[in-house]
C-alpha positions in Angstrom: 4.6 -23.4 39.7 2.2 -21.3 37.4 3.2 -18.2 39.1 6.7 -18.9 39.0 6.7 -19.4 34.7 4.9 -16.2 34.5 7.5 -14.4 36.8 10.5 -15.7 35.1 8.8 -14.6 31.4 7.7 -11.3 32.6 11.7 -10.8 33.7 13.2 -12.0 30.7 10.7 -9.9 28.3 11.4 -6.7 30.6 15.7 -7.4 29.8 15.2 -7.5 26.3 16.8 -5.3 24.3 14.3 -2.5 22.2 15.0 -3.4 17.8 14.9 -0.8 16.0 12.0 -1.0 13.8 12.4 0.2 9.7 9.8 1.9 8.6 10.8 3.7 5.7 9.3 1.5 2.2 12.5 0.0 0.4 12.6 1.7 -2.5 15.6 1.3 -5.9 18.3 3.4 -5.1 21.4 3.9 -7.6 23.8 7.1 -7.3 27.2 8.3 -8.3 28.8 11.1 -7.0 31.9 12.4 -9.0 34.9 12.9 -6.9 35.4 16.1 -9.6 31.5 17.5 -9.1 30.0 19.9 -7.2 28.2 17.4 -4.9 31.7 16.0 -4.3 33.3 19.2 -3.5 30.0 20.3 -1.6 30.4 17.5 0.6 34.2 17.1 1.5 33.3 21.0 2.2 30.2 20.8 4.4 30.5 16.9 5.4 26.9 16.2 4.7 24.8 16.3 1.6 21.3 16.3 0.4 20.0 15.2 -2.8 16.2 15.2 -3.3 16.2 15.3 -7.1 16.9 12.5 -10.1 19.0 14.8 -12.2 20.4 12.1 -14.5 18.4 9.1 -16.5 18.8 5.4 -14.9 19.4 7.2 -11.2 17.2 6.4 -7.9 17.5 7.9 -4.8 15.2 6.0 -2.6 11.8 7.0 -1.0 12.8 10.9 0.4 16.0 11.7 -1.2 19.5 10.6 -0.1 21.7 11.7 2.7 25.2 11.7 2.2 27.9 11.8 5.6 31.2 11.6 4.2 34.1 10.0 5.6 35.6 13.2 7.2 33.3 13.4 9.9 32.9 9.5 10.6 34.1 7.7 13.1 34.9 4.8 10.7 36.3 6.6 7.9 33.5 5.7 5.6 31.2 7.3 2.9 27.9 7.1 4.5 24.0 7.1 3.4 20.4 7.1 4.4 17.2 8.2 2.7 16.1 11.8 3.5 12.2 10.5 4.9 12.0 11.2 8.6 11.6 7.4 9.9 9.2 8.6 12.5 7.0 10.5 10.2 7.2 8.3 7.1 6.3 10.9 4.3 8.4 11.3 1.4 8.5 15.5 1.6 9.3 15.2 5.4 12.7 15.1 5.2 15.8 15.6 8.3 18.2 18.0 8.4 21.5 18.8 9.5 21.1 19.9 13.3 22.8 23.3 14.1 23.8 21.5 17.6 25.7 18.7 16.9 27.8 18.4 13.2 27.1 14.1 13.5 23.1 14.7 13.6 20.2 15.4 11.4 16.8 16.5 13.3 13.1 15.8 11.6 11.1 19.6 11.4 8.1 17.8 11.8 8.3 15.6 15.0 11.9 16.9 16.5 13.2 13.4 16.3 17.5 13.6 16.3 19.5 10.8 14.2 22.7 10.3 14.6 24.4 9.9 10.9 27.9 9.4 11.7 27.9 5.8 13.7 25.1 3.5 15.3 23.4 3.4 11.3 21.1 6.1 11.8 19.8 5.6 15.3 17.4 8.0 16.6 18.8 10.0 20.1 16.0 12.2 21.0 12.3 12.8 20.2 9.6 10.7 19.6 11.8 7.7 17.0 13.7 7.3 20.2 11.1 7.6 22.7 8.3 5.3 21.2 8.1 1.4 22.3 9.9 0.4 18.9 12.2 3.1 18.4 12.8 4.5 14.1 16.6 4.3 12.6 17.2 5.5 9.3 16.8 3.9 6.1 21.0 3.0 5.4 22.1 2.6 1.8 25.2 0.7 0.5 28.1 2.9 -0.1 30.8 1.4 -2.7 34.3 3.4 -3.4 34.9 3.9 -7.0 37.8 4.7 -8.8 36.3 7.9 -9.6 33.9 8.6 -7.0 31.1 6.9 -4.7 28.3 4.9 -5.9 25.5 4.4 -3.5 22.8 1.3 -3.5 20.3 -0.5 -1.4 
């Protein structure tokens, strides 16, 4: 009967699905882009953005910086964010970047770890986030639609 408990929970522990495990510290995060500024116009233009430095008072941009996927290239239609820090590598100057492979990714320079930014919240598709027992999404931050813009929180 022993043997038969220890079977049946060896079973169900092998079906269960991996959770992705956040790893990157929660940190304040308040940002507006301007539907009129350059980060607006860089964005609609480029569909991604970076923004690693506070450049107005009362702003936070999280732990690494903010990652911005706008709406063009998204599945959903949605303004999206995540904070810059690599999940894998948890260092606030390691920080993703756009992969030159596929326009919906972002790739660590450190550990080669691939996040998919445009669905799936950041998931990791490649490299040691998505290889490791407990597999490293991104850090996602709210994104609200303004009159005037985007304002992005946690």
């Amino acid at each position: 009967m022993l043997s038969l408990i220890l079977i049946g929970g060896s079973i169900f522990a092998s079906c269960r699905k991996q959770i992705a495990v956040q790893s990157i510290p929660n940190m304040p995060v308040n940002y507006t882009i301007y539907d009129n500024s350059a980060q607006a116009i860089k964005l609609a233009k480029e569909g991604m953005l970076s923004i690693t430095n506070v450049e107005v008072e009362n702003t936070a941009i999280g732990y690494g910086g903010l990652l911005v996927v706008s709406r063009t290239i998204t599945p959903s239609a949605e303004d999206l964010a995540y904070d810059l820090s690599c999940p894998y590598e948890v260092k606030q100057d390691v920080r993703v970047r756009p992969s030159k492979d596929n326009s919906f990714a972002v790739r660590c320079p450190v550990c080669g770890s691939v996040f998919n930014v445009a669905e799936n919240g950041g998931a990791p598709i490649a490299g040691p986030a998505a290889s490791s027992n407990s597999p490293r999404r991104m850090r996602q931050y709210r994104v609200i639609r303004q009159p005037d813009g985007i304002r992005i929180i946690n």
